[in-house]
C-alpha positions as CSV (number, residue, x, y, z in Angstrom):
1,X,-65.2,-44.2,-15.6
2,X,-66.9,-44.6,-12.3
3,X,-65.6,-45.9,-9.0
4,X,-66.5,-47.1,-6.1
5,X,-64.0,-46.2,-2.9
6,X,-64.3,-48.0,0.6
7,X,-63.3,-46.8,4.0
8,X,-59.6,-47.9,4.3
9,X,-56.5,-47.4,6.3
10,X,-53.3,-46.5,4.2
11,X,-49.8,-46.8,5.2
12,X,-46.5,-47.5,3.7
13,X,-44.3,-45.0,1.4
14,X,-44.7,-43.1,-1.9
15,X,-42.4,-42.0,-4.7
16,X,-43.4,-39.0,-5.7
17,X,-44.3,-38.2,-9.1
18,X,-42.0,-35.3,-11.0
19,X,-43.4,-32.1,-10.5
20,X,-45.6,-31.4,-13.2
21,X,-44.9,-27.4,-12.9
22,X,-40.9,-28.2,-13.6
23,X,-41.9,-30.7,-16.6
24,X,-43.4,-28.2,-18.5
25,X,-40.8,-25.7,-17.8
26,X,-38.0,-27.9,-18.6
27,X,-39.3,-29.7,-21.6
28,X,-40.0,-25.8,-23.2
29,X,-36.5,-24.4,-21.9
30,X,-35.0,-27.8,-23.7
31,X,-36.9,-27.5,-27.3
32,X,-35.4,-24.0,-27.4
33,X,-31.9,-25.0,-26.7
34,X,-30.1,-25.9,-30.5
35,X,-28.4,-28.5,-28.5
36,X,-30.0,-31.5,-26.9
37,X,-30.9,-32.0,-23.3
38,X,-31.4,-35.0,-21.4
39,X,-34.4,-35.0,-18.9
40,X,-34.8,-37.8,-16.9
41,X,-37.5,-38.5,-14.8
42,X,-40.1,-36.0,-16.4
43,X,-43.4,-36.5,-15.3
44,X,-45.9,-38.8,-17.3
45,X,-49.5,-37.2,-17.5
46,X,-52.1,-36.3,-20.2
47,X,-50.9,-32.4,-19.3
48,X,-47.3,-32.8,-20.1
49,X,-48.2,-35.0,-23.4
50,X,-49.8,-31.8,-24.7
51,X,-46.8,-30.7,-24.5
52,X,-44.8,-32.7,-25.7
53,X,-47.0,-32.7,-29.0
54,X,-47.1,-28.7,-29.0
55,X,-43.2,-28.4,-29.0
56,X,-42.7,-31.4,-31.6
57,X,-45.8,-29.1,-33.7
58,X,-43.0,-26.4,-32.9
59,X,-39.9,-28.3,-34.3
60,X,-38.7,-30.0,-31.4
61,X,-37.9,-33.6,-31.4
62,X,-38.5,-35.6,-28.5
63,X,-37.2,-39.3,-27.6
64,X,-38.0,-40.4,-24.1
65,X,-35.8,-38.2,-21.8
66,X,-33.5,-37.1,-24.7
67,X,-35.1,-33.2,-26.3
68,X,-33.2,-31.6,-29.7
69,X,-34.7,-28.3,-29.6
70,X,-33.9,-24.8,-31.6
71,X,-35.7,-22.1,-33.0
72,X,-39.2,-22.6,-33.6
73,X,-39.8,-24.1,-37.0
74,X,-43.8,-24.9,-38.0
75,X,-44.4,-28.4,-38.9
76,X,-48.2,-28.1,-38.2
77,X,-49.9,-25.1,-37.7
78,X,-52.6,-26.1,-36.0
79,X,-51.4,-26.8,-32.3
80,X,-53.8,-29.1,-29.9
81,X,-53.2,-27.7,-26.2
82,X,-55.3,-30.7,-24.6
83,X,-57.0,-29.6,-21.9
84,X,-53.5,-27.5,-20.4
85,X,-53.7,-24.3,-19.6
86,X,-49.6,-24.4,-18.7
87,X,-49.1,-25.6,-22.7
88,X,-51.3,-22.9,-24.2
89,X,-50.5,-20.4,-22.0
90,X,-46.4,-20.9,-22.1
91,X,-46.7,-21.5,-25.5
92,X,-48.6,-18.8,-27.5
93,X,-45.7,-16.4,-26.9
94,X,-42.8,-19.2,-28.3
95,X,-44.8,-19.9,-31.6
96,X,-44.8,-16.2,-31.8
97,X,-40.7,-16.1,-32.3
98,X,-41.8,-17.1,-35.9
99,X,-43.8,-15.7,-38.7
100,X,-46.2,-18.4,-40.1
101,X,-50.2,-18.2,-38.5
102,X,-50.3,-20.9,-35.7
103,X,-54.0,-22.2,-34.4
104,X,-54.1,-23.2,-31.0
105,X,-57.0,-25.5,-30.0
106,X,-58.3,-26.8,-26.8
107,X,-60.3,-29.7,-25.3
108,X,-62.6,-30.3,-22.1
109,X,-63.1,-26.9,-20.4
110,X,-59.8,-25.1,-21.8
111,X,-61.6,-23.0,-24.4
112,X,-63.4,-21.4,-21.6
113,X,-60.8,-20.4,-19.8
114,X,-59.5,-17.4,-19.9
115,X,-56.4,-16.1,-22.5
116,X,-57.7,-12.1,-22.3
117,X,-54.4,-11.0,-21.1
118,X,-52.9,-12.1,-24.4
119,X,-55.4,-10.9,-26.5
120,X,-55.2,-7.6,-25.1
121,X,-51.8,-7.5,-25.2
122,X,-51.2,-8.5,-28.7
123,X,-53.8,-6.8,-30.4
124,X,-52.3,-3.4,-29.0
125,X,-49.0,-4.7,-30.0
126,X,-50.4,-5.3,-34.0
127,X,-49.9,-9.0,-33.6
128,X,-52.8,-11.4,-35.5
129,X,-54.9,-12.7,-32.4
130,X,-58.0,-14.0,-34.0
131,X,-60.7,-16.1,-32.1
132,X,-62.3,-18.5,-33.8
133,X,-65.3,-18.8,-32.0
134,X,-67.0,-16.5,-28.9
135,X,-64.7,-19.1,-26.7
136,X,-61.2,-18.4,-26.0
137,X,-60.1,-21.0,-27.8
138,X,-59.4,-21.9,-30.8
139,X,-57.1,-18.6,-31.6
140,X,-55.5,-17.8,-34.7
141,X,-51.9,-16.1,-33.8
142,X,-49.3,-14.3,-35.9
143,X,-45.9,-12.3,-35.1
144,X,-43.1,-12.1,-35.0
145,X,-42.7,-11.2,-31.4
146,X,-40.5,-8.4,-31.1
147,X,-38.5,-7.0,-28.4
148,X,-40.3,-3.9,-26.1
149,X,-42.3,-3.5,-23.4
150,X,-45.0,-6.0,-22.3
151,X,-47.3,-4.6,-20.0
152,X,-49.7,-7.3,-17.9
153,X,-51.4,-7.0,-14.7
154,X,-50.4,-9.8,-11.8
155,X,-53.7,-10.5,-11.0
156,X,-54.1,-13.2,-13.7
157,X,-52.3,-16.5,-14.0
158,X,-48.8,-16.3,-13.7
159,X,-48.5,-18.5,-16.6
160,X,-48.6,-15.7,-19.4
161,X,-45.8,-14.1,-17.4
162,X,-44.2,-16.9,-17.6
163,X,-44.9,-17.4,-21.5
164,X,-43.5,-13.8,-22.2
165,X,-40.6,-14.8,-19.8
166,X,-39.4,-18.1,-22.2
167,X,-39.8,-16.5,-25.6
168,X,-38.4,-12.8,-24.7
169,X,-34.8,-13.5,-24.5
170,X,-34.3,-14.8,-28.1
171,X,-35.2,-11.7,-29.5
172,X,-32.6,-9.2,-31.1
173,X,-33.3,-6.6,-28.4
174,X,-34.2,-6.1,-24.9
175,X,-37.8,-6.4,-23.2
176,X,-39.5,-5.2,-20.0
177,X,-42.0,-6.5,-18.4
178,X,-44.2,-4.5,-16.0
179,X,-46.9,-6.1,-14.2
180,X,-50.1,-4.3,-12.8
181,X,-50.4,-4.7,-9.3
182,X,-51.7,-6.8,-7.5
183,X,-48.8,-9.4,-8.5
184,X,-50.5,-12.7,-7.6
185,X,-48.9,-16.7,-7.7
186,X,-45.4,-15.0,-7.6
187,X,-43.7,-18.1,-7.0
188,X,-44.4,-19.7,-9.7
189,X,-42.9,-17.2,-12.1
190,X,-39.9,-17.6,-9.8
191,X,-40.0,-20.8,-10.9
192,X,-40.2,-20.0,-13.7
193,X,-36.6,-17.8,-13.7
194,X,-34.9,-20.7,-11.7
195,X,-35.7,-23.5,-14.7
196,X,-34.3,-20.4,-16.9
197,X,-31.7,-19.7,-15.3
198,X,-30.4,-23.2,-15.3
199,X,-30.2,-23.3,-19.3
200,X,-28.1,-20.0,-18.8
201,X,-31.0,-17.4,-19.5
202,X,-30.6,-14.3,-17.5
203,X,-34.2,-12.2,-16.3
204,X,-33.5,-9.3,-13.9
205,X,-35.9,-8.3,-11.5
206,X,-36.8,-4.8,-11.1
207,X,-39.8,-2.6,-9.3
208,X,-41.6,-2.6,-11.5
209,X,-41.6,-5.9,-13.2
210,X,-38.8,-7.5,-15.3
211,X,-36.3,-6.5,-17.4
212,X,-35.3,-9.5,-20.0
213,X,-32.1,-8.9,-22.1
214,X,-32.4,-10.0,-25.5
215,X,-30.1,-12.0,-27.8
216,X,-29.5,-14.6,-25.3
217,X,-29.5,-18.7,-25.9
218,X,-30.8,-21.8,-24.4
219,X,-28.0,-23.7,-22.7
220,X,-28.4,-28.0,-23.0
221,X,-29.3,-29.5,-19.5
222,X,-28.7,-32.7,-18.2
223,X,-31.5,-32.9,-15.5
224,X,-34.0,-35.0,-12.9
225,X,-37.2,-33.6,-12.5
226,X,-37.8,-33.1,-8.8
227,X,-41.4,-34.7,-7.0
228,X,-44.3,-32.5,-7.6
229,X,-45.6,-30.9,-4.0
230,X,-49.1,-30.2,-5.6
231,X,-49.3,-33.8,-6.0
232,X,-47.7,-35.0,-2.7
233,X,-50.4,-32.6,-1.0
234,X,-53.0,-35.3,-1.4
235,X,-50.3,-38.3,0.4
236,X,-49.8,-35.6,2.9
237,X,-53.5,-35.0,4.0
238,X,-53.9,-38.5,3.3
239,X,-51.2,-39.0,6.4
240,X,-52.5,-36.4,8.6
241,X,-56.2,-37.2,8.4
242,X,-55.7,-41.4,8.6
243,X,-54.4,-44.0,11.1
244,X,-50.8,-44.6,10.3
245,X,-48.2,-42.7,8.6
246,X,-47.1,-42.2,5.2
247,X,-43.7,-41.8,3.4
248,X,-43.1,-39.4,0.8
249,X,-39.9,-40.0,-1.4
250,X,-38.4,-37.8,-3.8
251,X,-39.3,-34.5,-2.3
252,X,-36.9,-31.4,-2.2
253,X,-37.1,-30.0,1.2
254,X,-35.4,-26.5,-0.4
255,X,-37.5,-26.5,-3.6
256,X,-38.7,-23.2,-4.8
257,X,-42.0,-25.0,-6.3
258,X,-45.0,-22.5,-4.5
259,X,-47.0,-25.2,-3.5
260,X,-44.2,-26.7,-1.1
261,X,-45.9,-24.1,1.5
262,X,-48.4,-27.1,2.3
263,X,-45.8,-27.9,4.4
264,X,-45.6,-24.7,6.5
265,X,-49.3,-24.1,6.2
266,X,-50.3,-27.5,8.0
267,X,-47.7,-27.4,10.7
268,X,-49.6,-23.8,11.9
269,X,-52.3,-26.7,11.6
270,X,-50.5,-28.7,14.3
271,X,-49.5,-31.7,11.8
272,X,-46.6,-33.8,12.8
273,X,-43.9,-34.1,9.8
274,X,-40.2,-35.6,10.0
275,X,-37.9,-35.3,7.5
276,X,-34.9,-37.6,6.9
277,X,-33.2,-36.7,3.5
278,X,-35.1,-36.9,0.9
279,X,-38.0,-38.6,2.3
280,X,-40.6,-36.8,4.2
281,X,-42.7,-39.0,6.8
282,X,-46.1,-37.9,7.4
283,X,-48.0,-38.9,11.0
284,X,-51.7,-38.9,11.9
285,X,-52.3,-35.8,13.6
286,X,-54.9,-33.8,15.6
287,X,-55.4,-30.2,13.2
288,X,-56.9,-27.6,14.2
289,X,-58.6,-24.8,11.9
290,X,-56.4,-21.3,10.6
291,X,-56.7,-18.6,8.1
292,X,-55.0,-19.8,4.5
293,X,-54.8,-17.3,2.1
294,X,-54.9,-19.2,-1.5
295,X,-53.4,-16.5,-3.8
296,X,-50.8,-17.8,-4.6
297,X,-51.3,-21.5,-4.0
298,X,-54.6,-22.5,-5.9
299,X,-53.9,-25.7,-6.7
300,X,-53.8,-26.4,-2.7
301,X,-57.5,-25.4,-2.3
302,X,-58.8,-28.7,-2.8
303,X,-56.8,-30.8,-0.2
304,X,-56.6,-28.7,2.1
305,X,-60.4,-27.7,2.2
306,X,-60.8,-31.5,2.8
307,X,-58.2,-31.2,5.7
308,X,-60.2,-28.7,7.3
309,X,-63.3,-30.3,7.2
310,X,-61.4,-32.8,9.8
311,X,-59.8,-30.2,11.6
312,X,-60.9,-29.0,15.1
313,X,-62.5,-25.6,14.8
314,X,-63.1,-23.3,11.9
315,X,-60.7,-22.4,8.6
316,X,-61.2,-19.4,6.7
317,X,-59.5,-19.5,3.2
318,X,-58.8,-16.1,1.4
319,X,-58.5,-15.2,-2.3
320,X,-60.3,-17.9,-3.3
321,X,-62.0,-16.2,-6.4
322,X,-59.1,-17.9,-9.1
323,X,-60.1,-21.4,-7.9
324,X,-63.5,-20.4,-10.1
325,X,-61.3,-20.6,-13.1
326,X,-59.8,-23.9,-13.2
327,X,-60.7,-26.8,-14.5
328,X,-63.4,-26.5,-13.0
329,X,-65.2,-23.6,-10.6
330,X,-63.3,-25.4,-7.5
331,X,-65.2,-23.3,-5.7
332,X,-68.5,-24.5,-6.5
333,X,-67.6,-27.9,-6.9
334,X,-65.6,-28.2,-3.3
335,X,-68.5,-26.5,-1.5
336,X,-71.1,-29.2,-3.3
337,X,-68.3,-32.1,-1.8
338,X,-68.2,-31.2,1.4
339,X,-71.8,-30.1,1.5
340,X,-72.5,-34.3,0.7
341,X,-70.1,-35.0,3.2
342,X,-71.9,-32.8,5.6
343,X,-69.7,-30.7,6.7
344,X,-70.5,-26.9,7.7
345,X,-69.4,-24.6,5.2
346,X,-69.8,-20.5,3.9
347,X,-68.9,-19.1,0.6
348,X,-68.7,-15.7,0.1
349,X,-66.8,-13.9,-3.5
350,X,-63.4,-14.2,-1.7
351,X,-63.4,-16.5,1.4
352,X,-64.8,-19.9,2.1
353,X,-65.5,-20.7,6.3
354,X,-65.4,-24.6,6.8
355,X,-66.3,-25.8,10.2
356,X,-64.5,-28.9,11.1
357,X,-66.1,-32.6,11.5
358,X,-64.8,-35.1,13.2
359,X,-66.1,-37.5,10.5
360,X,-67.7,-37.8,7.0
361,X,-70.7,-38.9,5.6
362,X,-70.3,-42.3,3.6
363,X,-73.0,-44.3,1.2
364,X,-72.7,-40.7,-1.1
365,X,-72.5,-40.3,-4.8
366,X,-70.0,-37.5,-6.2
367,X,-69.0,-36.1,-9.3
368,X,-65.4,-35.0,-9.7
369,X,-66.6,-32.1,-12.2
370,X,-64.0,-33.9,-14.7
371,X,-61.4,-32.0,-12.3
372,X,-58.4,-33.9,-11.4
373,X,-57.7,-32.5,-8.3
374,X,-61.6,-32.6,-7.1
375,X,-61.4,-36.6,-8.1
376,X,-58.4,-36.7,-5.9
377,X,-59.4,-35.1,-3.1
378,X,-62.8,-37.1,-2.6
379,X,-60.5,-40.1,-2.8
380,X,-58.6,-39.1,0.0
381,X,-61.8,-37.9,1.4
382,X,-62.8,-41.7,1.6
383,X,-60.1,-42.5,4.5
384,X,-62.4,-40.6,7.5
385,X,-65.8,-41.6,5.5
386,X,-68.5,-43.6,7.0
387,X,-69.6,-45.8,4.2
388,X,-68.3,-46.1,0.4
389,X,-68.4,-43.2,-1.7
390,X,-68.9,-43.5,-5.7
391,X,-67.2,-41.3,-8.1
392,X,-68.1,-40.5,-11.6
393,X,-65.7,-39.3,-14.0
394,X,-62.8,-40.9,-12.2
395,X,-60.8,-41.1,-15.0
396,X,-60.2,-37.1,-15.3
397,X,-56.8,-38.2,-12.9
398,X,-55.1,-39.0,-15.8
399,X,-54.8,-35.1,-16.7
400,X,-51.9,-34.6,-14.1
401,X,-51.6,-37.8,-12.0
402,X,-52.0,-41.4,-14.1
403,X,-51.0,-43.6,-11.3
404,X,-52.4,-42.0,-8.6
405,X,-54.8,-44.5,-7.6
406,X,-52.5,-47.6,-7.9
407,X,-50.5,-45.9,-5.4
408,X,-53.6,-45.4,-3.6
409,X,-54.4,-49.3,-4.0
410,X,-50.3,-50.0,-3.2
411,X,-50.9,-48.1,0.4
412,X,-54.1,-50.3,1.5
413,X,-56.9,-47.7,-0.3
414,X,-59.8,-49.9,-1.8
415,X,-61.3,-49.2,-4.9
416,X,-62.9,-51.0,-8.0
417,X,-64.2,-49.6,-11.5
418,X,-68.1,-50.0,-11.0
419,X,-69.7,-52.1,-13.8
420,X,-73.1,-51.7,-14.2
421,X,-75.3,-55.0,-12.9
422,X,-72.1,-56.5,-11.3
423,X,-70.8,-56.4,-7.8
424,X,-66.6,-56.4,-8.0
425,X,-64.7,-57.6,-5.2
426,X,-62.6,-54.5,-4.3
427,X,-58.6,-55.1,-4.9
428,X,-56.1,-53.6,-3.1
């Protein structure tokens, strides 16, 4: 799907979409409860759908907010991860607490992406971990898991620490986990023990890693997901960069999600932010350019690249090399945006230098790599641009945010599918 996106002013409020991070944690920590939980408010995106479909592939059974988990039974052994790295990556380790050979496939660019810290790990363990092809995925697995020590170094995604961290506690013994240093995207694994620790599942930190007790069990929960900050990082640029302010509704302003630090890395920025509640109120604001280290906040690269290619002076972003590694190489593909949009940039193997602009080229073609967040963020993008900018392979959004540009048409933005020989009026 292509679009076509004019220069408009937004205003008005948002309800945030559920935090897609928490979904997945709370759907996995629900199908391995052997009572039923009640989840209201999860988040609706082609992501958490995979799975969905990988824990009822795992025995779960799932009716709107209402999950009857227990332990993992087989009902298809071939599981489809989509294109999610959180499914496969959380998952492998649960379909593990069982015997019978499970084949995890993948679609878009998720076979490319990396799972070498399991494989590495479970080969020297003596577990079957059996590539199909020279990509990543799809992967034969066999256990059963079984307790002992799990050694994995921090510098990868946080998400096989997390995997090893939901399936480890239903073992008959205990497990350590020790994690080669660097120990990268931290909070997200302390996410991770939070949504744990709310279905009664007890991880103890310790110098060198964690130490997870075995023998424990998955506690129902009766829960609302919490707005996703990785999401509301878009509205929040969107508010800073345009003419009027914007609402955001349904945030936690205490929320342990790592990607709520947008919030302390654009007030260095000098952005203007009021919070009453719930409901954080976003004003139009003059930014000026700052060091951002991206470590442990990937996911933020995107927006806030955009942000300072319309901040005063120059931004330097730091550990930028795991944005290569996503859905797309957000590196490449950010540095090919805001090269279009003419803005001044550097990239080296760990930093990018953007020079701020007060304005961006318009009349422009871009692809959105069939990246959600790169679609997003050229979007946004459109608000400060001087002419309409067309984007192909819109429809990637649906991956993590479905609705996201209604709300963008609800708040003024103008956009219209581009039809081939036809000129659309553009609805609002």
């Amino acid at each position: 799907m292509n679009i076509v996106v004019k220069p408009s002013v937004l205003h008005g409020s948002v309800y945030m979409i559920a935090s897609k991070s928490l979904s997945h944690r709370y759907l996995i920590g629900a199908a391995l409860s052997e009572e039923p939980s009640m989840l209201h408010g999860l988040m609706e995106s082609n992501d958490i759908q995979a799975t969905k479909n990988a824990l009822s592939n795992l025995g779960a059974v799932i009716d709107g907010c209402s999950v009857q988990g227990g332990f993992p039974h087989i009902s298809n052994t071939q599981i489809n991860a989509g294109a999610s790295g959180s499914t496969v990556r959380f998952l492998i380790p649960v379909a593990l607490l069982q015997d019978k050979p499970v084949v995890f496939t993948g679609e878009q660019r998720l076979p490319e992406r990396s799972l070498r810290a399991y494989e590495t790990l479970f080969t020297a363990k003596g577990y079957t971990y059996e590539r199909l092809t020279e990509k990543h995925l799809p992967v034969r697995i066999g256990g059963p898991l079984k307790p002992g020590i799990y050694e994995i170094g921090g510098g990868v995604s946080s998400q096989f620490i997390s995997g090893l961290l939901f399936a480890l506690p239903l073992l008959d013994g205990n497990s350590e986990i020790r994690i080669i240093q660097p120990f990268e995207s931290r909070s997200y694994v302390k996410l991770t023990i939070a949504v744990l620790d709310s279905f009664g599942i007890k991880i103890e930190e310790t110098t060198e890693g964690f130490l997870v007790p075995g023998n424990q069990k998955y506690q129902p929960l009766d829960i609302t997901v919490e707005g996703d900050y990785s999401q509301a990082a878009f509205f929040i640029v969107a508010g800073l960069i345009g003419k009027q302010s914007i609402k955001l509704k349904h945030l936690n302003p205490d929320s342990l999600q790592g990607d709520r630090r947008i919030l302390e890395i654009v007030a260095t920025m000098g952005a203007k932010l009021t919070w009453s509640h719930q409901v954080l109120e976003v004003h139009p604001s003059h930014t000026k350019g700052t060091d951002i280290d991206l470590a442990d906040i990937p996911d933020l690269g995107p927006p806030l690249m955009l942000l300072a290619a319309l901040s005063e002076g120059t931004t330097i972003f730091h550990n930028i090399k795991r944005l290569r590694y996503k859905e797309s190489d957000r590196v490449a593909a950010m540095q090919q945006v805001l090269n279009t949009f003419g803005v001044t940039n550097i990239v080296s193997e760990e930093t990018m230098t953007i020079k701020g602009s007060k304005t961006l080229n318009g009349d422009i073609s871009l692809d959105s790599y069939d990246d959600h967040r790169i679609a997003m963020t050229v979007i946004i993008a459109s608000l400060r641009c001087g002419g309409d900018i067309e984007l192909t392979r819109a429809a990637t959004i649906e991956k993590s945010y479905p609705d996201f540009i209604d709300v963008f048409k609800r708040l003024g933005g103008q956009v219209r599918i581009k039809k081939e020989g036809k000129k659309d009026e553009f609805n609002r």
